[in-house]
C-alpha positions as CSV (number, residue, x, y, z in Angstrom):
1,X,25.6,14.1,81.3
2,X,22.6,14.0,79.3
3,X,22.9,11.2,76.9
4,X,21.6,12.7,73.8
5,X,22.9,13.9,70.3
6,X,21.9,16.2,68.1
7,X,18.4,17.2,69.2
8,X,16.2,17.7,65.9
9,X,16.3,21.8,64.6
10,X,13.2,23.9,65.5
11,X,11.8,25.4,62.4
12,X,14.3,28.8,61.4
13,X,12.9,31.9,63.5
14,X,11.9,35.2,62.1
15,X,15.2,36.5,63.8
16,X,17.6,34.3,65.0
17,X,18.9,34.2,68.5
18,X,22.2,35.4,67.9
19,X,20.1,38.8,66.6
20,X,18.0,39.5,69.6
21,X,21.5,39.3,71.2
22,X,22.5,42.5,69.4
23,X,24.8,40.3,66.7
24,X,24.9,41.2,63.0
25,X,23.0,38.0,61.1
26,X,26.1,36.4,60.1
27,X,27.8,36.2,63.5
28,X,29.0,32.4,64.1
29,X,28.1,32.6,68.4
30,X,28.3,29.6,70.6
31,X,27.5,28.8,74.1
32,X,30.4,26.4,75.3
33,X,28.8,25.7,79.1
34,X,30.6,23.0,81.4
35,X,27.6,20.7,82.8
36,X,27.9,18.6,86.1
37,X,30.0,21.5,88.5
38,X,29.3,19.9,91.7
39,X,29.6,16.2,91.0
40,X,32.8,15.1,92.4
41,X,36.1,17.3,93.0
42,X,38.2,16.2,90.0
43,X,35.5,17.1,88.0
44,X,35.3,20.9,89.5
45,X,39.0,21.3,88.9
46,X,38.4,20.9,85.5
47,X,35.5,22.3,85.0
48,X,37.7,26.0,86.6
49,X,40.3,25.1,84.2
50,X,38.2,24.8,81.0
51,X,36.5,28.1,82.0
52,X,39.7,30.2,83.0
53,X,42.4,28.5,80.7
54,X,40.5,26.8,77.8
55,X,37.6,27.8,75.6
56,X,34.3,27.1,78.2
57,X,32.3,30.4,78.9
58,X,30.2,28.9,81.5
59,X,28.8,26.0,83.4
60,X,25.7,24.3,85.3
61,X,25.8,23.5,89.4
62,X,24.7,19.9,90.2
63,X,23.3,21.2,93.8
64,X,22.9,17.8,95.5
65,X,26.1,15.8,94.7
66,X,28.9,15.6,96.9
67,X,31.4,17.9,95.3
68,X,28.8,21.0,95.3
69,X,30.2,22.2,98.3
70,X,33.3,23.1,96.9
71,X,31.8,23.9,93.8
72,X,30.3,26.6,95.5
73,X,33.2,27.7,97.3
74,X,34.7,28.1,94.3
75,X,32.7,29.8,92.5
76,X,32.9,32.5,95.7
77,X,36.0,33.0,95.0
78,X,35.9,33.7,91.4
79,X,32.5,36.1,90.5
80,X,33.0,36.8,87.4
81,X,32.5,33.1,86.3
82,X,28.7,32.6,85.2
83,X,27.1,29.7,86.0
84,X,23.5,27.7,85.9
85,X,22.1,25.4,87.9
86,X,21.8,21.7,86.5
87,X,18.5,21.1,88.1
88,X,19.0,17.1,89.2
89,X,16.4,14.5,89.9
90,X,18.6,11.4,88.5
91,X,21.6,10.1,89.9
92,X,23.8,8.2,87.5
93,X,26.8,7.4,89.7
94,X,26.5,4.2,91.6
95,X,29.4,4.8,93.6
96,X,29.2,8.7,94.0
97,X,25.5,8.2,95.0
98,X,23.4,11.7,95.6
99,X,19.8,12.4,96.8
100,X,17.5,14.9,96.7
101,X,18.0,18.2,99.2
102,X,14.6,18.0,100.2
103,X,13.6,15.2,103.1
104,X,12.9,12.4,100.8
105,X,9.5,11.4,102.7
106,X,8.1,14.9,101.3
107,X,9.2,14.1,97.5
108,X,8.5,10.0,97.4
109,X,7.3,10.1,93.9
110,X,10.3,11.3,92.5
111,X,12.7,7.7,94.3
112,X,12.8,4.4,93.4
113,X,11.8,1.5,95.7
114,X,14.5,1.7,97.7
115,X,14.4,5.4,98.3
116,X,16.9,6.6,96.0
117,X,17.1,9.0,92.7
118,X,16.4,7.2,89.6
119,X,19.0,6.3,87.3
120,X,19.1,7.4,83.8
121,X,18.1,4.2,82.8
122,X,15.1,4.3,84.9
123,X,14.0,7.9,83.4
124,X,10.7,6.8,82.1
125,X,9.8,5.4,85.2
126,X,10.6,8.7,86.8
127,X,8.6,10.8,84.8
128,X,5.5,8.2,84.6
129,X,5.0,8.6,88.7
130,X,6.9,12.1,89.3
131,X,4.5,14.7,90.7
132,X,4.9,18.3,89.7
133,X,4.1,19.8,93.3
134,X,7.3,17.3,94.3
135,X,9.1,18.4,91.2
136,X,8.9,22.0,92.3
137,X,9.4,21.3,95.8
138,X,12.8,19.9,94.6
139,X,13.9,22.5,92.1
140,X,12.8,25.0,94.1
141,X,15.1,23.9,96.8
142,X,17.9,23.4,94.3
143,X,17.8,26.8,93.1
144,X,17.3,28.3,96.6
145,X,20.2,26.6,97.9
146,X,22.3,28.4,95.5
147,X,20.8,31.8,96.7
148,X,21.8,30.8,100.5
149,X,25.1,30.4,99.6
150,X,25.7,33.5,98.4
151,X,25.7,33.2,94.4
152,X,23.6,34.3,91.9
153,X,23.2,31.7,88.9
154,X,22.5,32.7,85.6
155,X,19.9,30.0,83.7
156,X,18.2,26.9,84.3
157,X,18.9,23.6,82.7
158,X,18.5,20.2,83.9
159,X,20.6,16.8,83.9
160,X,19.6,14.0,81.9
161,X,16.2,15.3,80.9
162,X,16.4,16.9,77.9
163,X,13.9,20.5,78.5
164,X,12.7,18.7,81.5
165,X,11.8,15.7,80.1
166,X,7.6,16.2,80.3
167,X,5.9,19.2,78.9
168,X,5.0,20.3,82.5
169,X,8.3,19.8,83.6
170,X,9.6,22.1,81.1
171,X,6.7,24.8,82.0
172,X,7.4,24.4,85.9
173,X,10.7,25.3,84.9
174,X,10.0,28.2,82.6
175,X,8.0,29.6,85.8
176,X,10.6,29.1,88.2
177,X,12.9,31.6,85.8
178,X,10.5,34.1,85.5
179,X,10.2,34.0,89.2
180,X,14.4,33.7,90.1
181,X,14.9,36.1,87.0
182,X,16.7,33.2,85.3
183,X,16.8,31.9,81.5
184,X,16.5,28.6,80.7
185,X,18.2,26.4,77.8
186,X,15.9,24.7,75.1
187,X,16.8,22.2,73.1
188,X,13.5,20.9,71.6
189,X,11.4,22.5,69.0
190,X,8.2,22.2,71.3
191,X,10.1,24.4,74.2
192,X,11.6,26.7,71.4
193,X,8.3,27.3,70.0
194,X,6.4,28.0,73.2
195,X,9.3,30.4,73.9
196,X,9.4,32.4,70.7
197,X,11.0,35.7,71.1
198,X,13.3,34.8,73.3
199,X,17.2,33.8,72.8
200,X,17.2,30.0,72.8
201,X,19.4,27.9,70.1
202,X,19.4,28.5,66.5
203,X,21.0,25.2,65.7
204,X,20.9,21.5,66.8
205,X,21.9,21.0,70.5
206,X,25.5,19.2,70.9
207,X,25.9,17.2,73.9
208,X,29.8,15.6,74.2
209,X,28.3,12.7,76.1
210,X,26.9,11.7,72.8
211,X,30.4,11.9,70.7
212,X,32.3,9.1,69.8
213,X,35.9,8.4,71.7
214,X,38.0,7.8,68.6
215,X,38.9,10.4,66.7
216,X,37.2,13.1,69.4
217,X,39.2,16.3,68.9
218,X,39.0,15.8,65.2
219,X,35.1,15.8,65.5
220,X,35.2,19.1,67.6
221,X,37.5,20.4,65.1
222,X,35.1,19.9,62.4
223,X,32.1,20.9,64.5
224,X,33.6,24.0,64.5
225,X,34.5,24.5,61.1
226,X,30.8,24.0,60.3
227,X,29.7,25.9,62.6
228,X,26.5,27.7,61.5
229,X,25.5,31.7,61.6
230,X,23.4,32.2,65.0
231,X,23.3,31.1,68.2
232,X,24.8,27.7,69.4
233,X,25.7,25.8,72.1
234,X,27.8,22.9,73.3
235,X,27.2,21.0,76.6
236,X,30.5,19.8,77.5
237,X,31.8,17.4,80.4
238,X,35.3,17.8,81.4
239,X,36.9,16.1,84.4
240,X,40.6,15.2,85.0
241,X,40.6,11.3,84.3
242,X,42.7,11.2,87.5
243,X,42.1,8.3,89.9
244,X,39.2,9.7,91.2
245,X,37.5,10.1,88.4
246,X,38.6,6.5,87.6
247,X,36.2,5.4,90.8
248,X,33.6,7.6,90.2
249,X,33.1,6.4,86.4
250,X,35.1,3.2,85.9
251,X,33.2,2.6,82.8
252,X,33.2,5.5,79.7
253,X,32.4,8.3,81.7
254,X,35.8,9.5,82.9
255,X,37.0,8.9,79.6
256,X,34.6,11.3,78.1
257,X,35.1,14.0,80.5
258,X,39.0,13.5,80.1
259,X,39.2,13.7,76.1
260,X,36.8,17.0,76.1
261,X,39.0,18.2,79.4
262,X,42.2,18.2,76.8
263,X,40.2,20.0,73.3
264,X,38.8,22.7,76.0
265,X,42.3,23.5,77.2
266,X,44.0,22.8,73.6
267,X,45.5,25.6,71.6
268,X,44.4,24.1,68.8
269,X,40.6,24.5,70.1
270,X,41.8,28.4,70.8
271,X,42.9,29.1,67.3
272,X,40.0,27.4,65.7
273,X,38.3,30.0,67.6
274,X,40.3,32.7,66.4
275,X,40.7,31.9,62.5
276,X,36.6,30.9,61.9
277,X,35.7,34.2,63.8
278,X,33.7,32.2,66.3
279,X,32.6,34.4,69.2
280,X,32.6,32.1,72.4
281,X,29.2,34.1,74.8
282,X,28.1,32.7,78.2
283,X,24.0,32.9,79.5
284,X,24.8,36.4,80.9
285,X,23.3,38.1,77.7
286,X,20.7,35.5,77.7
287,X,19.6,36.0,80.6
288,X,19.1,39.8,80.2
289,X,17.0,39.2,77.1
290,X,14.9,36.9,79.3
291,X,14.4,39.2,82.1
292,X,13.0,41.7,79.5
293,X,10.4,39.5,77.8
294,X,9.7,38.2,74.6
295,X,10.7,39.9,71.1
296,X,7.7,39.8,69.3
């Protein structure tokens, strides 16, 4: 979850995203990516069902939490889902409590005083003392952990730092993809504009974390109603809202992830789809266009 709304729009291209993916310019194309694979099991059920019986296209690996085991096992067995890995350096579930994959006296400036991940709450803190050569050390292991297990991951993204939350963050990471031959979302004008030429969001970024309870599936339904020509992209959260998920996030949090779990699997959500002509794409493409360079 990344606890942000609408991001602020970059400036309008010269070609809009949705072009350099080979759409005509009035194509209505949205990313609908399930973030937070990985944290705990109820959450990976849903985040399966959203992808192979609702409207989700794709999702992000949280590498370090305890579900990510089975995450990856399922993902094993089913290859034709895409996926990205939700680069993590905060942990935002007191009682489902993760740490970093690398030996933590080798990355101390990215823990608190007690030796743990940050919380979000705690963000600025993180990236005031965070050192980049501990940063990569971390993502690199992250990412390379996924390649040891067999899968092959389509983009980059992170969790709870919106485009890595520090410029240098967000360049470490742009490096890394070139590297892992990766794409990476971008949400922020800055990131869009130091990646011109490549397919990155047309539109304001949509994060369901940020959408209000009441009147949830309404708010979708509208979203996508509106939904502008070019390329968009929703990060979603579903879980099950069983009593699991009750444990994990006995505040909001399960709530959240249960009300987007039933739009995803809705057939209301799958007609909307259908009558506004809205074609659903996953980082696949993305990721091809990335691999080849910028469009100048």
């Amino acid at each position: 979850m990344d606890g942000h709304a609408l991001e602020p729009a970059a400036a309008v291209p010269w070609v809009r995203s949705s072009e350099l993916l080979g759409f005509p310019p009035d194509a209505r194309v949205l990313i609908v990516n399930a973030d937070d694979f990985g944290m705990y099991d109820a959450v990976n059920a849903a985040v399966i069902d959203a992808i192979e019986g609702g409207i989700a296209g794709s999702c992000s690996l949280m590498v370090p939490c305890p579900g990510s085991p089975q995450a990856m096992r399922m993902l094993r067995e089913r290859p034709e889902i895409p996926f990205g890995i939700h680069l993590t350096l905060v942990c935002d579930l007191p009682h489902y409590r993760w740490g970093p994959l690398v030996p933590r006296e080798k990355v101390g400036s990215l823990l608190d005083g007690a030796g743990e991940l940050f919380p979000p709450d705690r963000r600025p803190e993180l990236l005031a003392r965070a050192r980049l050569d501990e940063v990569e050390r971390e993502f690199r292991a992250q990412i390379d952990a996924v390649a040891d297990a067999g899968l092959t991951p389509t983009h980059l993204d992170w969790h709870c730092l919106t485009d890595g939350g520090r410029e240098d963050i967000f360049d470490l990471t742009v490096a890394l993809a070139g590297e892992y031959g990766l794409a990476v979302r971008v949400w922020l004008e800055g990131g869009r504009r130091k990646v011109r030429g490549l397919p990155v969001t047309d539109h304001d970024f949509l994060d369901s974390f940020a959408l209000d309870l009441g009147g949830k599936a309404t708010r979708y339904a509208e979203l996508l109603r509106e939904l502008p020509a070019g390329l968009s992209e929703w990060a979603v959260h579903p879980g099950l809202g069983d009593e699991e998920s009750r444990r994990a996030e006995p505040g909001r949090g399960w709530r959240v992830r249960r009300s987007d779990y039933a739009f995803l699997m809705s057939s209301q959500a799958r007609e909307l789809l259908r009558r506004e002509g809205i074609v659903v794409i996953d980082y696949r493409a993305v990721q091809e266009m990335w691999a080849r360079g910028p469009r100048t």
